[in-house]
N, C-alpha and C positions, 0 to 999 in steps of 0.2 A: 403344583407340579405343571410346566408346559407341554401343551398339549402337542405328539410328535405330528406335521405337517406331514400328508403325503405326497407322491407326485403331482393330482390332479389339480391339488391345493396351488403346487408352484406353477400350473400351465396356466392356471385361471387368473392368478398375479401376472403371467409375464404377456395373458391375452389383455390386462385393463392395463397395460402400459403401451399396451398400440393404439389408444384411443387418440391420443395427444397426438400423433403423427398422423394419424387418417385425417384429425381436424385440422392440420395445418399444414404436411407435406403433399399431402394429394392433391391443394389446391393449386398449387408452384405453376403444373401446367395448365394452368385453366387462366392464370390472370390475364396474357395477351388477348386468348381469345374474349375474354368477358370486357377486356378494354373495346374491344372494336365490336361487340353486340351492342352493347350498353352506348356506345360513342361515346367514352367517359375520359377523361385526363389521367397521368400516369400516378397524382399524387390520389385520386379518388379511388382510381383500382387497388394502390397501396393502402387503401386505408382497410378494403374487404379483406388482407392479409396482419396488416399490423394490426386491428382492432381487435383481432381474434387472439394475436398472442398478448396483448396487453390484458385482456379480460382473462384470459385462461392465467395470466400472474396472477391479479388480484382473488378471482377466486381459490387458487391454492394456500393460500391465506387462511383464508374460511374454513377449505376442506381439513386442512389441519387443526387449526385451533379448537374447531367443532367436533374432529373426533376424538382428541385429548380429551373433552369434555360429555360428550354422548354415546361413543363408541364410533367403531369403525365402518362395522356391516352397514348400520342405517343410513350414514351419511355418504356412504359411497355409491349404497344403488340409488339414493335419489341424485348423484350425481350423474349417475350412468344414464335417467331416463330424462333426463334433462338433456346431454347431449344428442339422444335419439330421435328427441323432439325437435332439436334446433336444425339435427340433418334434414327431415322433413321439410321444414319451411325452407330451409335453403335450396331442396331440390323444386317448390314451386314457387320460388320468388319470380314476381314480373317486371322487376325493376332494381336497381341497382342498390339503393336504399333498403328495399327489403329484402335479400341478398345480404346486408350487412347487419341488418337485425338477427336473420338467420343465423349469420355466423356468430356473432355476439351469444344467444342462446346455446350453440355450439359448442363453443369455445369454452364457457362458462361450466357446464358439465365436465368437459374433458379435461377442466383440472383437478377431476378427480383423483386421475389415471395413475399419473404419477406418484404426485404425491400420498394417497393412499396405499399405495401398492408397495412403495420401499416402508410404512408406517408400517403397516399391517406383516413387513418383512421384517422389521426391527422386534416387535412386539414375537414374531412366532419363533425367532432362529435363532433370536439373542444379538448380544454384538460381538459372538465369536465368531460367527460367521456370520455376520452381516454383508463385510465386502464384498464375500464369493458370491451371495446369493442378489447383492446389490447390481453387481455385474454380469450373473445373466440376466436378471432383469433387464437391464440396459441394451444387453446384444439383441434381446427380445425387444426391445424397445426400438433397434435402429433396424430390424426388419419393415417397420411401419413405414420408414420412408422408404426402405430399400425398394417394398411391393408399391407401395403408394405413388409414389412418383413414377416408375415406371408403366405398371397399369394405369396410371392415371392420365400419362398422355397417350396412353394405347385406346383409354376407354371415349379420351374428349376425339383423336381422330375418327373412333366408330361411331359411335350415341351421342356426341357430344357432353358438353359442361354439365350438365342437369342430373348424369348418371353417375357420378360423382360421391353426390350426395344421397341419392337412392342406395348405393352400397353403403356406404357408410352408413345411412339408417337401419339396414337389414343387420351391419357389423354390431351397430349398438343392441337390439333385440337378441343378438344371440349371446353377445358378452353378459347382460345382462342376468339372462336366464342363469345362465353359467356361474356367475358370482351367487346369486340366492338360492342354486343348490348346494354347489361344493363349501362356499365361503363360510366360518363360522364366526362368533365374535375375536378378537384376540386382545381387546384394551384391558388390562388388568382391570375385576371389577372394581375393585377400592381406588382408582383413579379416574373412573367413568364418573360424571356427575359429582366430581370432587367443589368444594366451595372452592374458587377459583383465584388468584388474587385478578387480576385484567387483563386481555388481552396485552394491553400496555405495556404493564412490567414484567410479561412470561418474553416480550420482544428487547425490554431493558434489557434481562437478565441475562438472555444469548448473546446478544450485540456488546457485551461490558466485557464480552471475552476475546481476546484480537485473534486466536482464531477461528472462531467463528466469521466473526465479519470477512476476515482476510477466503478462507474457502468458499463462502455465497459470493465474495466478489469475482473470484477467478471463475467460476461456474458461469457467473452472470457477464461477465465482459467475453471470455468464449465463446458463450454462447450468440452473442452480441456479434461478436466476428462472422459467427457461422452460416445466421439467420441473414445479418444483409450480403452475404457470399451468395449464398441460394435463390434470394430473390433477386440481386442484379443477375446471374446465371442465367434464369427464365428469361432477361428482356434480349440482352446480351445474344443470346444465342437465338433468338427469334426475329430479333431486329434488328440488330445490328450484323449477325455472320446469316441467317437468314435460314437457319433450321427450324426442323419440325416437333412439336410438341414430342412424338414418339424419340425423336431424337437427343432431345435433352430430356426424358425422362432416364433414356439408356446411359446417357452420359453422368446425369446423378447420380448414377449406383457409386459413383468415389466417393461420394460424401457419408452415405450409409456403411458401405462395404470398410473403408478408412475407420469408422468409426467400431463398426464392428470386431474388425480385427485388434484394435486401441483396447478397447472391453477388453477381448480374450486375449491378450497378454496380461491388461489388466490383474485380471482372477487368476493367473497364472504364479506371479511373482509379486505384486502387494506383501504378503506377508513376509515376505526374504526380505523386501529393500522399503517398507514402510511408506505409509501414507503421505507423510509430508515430501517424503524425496519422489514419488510418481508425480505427485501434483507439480512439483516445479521440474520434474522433464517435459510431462503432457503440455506446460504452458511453453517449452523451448522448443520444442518441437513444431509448434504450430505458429511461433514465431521465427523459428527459422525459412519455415514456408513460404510465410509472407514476404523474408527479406528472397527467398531466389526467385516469387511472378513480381513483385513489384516494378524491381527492372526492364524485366522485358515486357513489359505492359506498355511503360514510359518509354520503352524506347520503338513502339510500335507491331509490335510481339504479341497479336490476337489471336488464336484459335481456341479450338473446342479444348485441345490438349493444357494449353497455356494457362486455361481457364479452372481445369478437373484432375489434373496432376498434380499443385501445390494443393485445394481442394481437398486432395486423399490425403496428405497429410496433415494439412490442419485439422480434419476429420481424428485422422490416427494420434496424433497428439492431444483431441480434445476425448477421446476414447481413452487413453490413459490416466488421464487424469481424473474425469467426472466421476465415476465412481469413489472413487477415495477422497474427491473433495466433498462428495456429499456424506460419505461416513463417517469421515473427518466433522464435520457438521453436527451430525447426529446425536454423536456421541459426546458430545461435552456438558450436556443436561442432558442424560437419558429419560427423566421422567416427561422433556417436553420435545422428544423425538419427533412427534406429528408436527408441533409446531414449527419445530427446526425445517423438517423435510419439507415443509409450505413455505417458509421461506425461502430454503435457499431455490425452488424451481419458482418460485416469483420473479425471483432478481436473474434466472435464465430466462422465461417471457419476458418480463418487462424491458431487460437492457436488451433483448430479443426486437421486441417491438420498437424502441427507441431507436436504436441500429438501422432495423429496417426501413421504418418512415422516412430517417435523417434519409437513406439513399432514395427514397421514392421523389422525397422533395429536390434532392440536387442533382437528379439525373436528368441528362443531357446527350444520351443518346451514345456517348462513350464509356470507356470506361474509366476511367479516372475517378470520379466519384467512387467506384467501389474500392480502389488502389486506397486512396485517402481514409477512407473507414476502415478496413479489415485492418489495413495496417494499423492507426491508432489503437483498436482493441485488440490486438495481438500484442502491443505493450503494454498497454494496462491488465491486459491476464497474467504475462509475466511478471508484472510488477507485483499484482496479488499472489500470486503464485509463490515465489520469492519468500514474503512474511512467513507462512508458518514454517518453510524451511529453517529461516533464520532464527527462529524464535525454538525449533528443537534443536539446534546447534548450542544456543544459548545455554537452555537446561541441560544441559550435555555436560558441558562444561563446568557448569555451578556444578552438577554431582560428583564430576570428577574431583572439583577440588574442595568440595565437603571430605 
C-alpha cells in the first residue's frame, strides 16, 4: 500500500527543485561583471555558465539510473551535499579557472534537483496525478529563477559576485536538512538493488519508443531556445543598451513569471485536452514568439521590451508544455521512471549548454547571433513537438476503424 504523502512532504520536493535554478539562474547576472574582474574573453565567461549546465545533464543521468537501482533518499542527499560543497569553492575562488571547478562541483550536485524530485513524485502520487503534481513542482521550480535572478543582480550591485554563492551555500544546508528529516524512501523495495540488465539497454528500451525520444527532444531544444535567450539577455542588456545588473534582473522576471503562469494553466487543463495536444501548443506558442522579435530585431528594433516581451512568451509556451512532455516521458516504462526523468532534464542541460556556448562563441556584440539561434530551436521544438501529436492521431484513427 502507498504510503499517503503530506504537505511537508511536497514543500521539501518543490524546495530540491530550486537547487538547479540557484546553480544556474542566479549566476545570469554576475557573468559581465566576472568578465571584466577576471579580464577574461566572452567565450571563457561562457564556459563558467555552459559548463555548469553540461555537467548538471550528464549527471542527471546517474542521479536516475542510480536511484532505480539504490533508492532515492540516499542518492539524492549525497547529491544535495555535493552541490553545497561546490557553492563554497565557488564563493572563494581566486581565479577564473577555479570558479569553474567550483561551478562544475555545483552543478554536478544539482542535478539532483530535478530529476529526483519528479522520481520520488512519480514513485509517491502514482501517474494519476503525476501531471498536477509535476507541475507544481515546476511553478516551484521557476520561482528559482524568478528570486534568483532578480536578488542576484540586487546582491552583485550590494556585496558583489562572491555573495552569490555564500547564499546559495547556506540554501544547500538547509534543503539538505529538510530532505533527511521529512523525506522517506519511496523506490519500491523489490525494484531497489534489482539485478539490472545496463544502463545501456534500460536507455535502448526508452529510446525504441518514438515517443519518448520525440518529448526529451522538444524538452531539450526549448530548453535550448531558452537558456541561449537568457544568456545573450545578460550581455545584450549590459553592453550593448547599457543597463544595470539590478535591471535585467527585474526585467528577467518574463522568463520565470511566462513560465510560471505556462505551469498553471498547465495543471489546470492537461487532463481535459491531453498530453500530446499541450506539448504541441507550448511548442506553437514559443515559436510564434520567435517569428513576431525576430523581425524587429533585423530590422533594428533593440530595447529592454523587444528583448522580454516575445521572452514571456516563449517562457509561457515552454511552461505549457514541459510538464506534459516530461510525463509524457515518464510514463512509457514506468518501472524505469528515474531513468526516463534523467534523461529527459539531460537533453534540457545539455542542448541547454550547447545552445548557450554556440552563442558565447558567435557573439559579436549584436544581436543577431541570438535571432539565429532561438529561432532555429523554436523549430526544431516544434518539430518535436509535432511527432507525438501525430502519432496520437494515428492511434486514434486505427481504433476508430477497428
Amino acid at each position: 500500500m502507498r504510503r499517503v504523502p503530506n504537505r511537508r512532504f511536497l514543500v521539501t520536493l518543490a524546495s530540491i527543485s530550486l537547487i538547479g535554478p540557484l546553480a544556474i539562474h542566479m549566476f545570469l547576472p554576475a557573468m559581465p561583471v566576472i568578465k571584466s574582474v577576471f579580464a577574461i574573453s566572452d567565450a571563457l565567461v561562457g564556459l563558467t555558465y555552459s559548463a555548469a549546465l553540461l555537467v548538471m545533464a550528464v549527471s542527471t543521468l546517474m542521479y536516475g539510473s542510480l536511484s532505480d537501482r539504490y533508492g532515492r533518499r540516499p542518492v539524492l542527499l549525497a547529491g544535495l551535499i555535493l552541490f553545497t560543497l561546490g557553492s563554497g569553492v565557488s564563493a572563494t575562488a581566486d581565479s577564473v579557472y577555479a570558479l569553474i571547478a567550483g561551478r562544475v562541483i555545483q552543478a554536478f550536485g544539482a542535478g539532483c534537483g530535478v530529476t529526483l524530485a519528479r522520481a520520488i513524485a512519480r514513485d509517491a502520487y502514482g501517474t494519476e496525478g503525476l501531471v498536477k503534481v509535476i507541475a507544481y513542482l515546476t511553478m516551484a521550480y521557476t520561482l528559482g529563477p524568478m528570486l534568483a535572478t532578480l536578488f542576484g543582480g540586487m546582491l552583485i550591485d550590494l556585496a558583489g559576485w562572491r555573495s552569490l554563492f555564500w547564499l546559495a551555500a547556506i540554501a544547500g544546508v538547509l534543503i539538505t536538512t529538510a530532505s533527511r528529516v521529512v523525506l522517506y524512501e519511496t523506490h519500491p523495495k523489490e525494484d531497489i538493488q534489482r539485478k539490472p540488465s545496463s544502463f545501456l539497454q534500460d536507455y535502448v528500451a526508452l529510446f525504441s519508443h518514438a515517443r519518448f525520444t520525440a518529448f526529451v527532444l522538444q524538452t531539450g531544444f526549448s530548453s535550448g531556445l531558452f537558456y541561449a535567450m537568457a544568456a545573450a539577455s545578460s550581455f545584450l542588456m549590459k553592453d550593448y543598451l547599457g543597463r544595470s545588473a539590478t535591471e535585467f534582473g527585474t526585467y528577467f522576471m518574463a522568463f520565470p513569471v511566462g513560465f510560471f503562469l505556462g505551469n498553471l494553466l498547465s495543471s489546470r487543463v492537461s487532463q481535459r485536452f491531453g498530453i500530446e495536444d499541450m506539448v504541441l501548443a507550448g511548442s506553437l506558442i514559443g515559436f510564434l514568439a520567435v517569428l513576431l522579435q525576430s523581425p524587429l530585431i533585423l530590422a533594428g528594433y533593440l530595447s529592454p521590451l523587444v528583448i522580454f516581451i516575445p521572452a514571456f512568451l516563449i517562457s509561457f509556451g515552454q511552461g505549457v508544455a514541459l510538464a506534459n512532455a516530461q510525463a509524457g516521458a515518464m510514463r512509457v516504462i514506468p518501472s524505469l521512471s528515474g531513468t526516463a526523468a534523467g534523461i529527459g532534464f539531460f537533453f534540457q542541460m545539455f542542448l541547454g549548454a550547447v545552445f548557450a556556448q554556440i552563442y558565447s562563441l558567435l557573439a559579436d556584440g549584436s544581436p543577431i547571433p541570438m535571432v539565429a539561434i532561438v529561432l532555429t530551436g523554436s523549430i526544431l521544438a516544434l518539430a518535436a513537438g509535432l511527432i507525438p501529436f501525430v502519432l496520437k492521431q494515428r492511434d486514434r484513427s486505427a481504433q476508430d476503424g477497428s
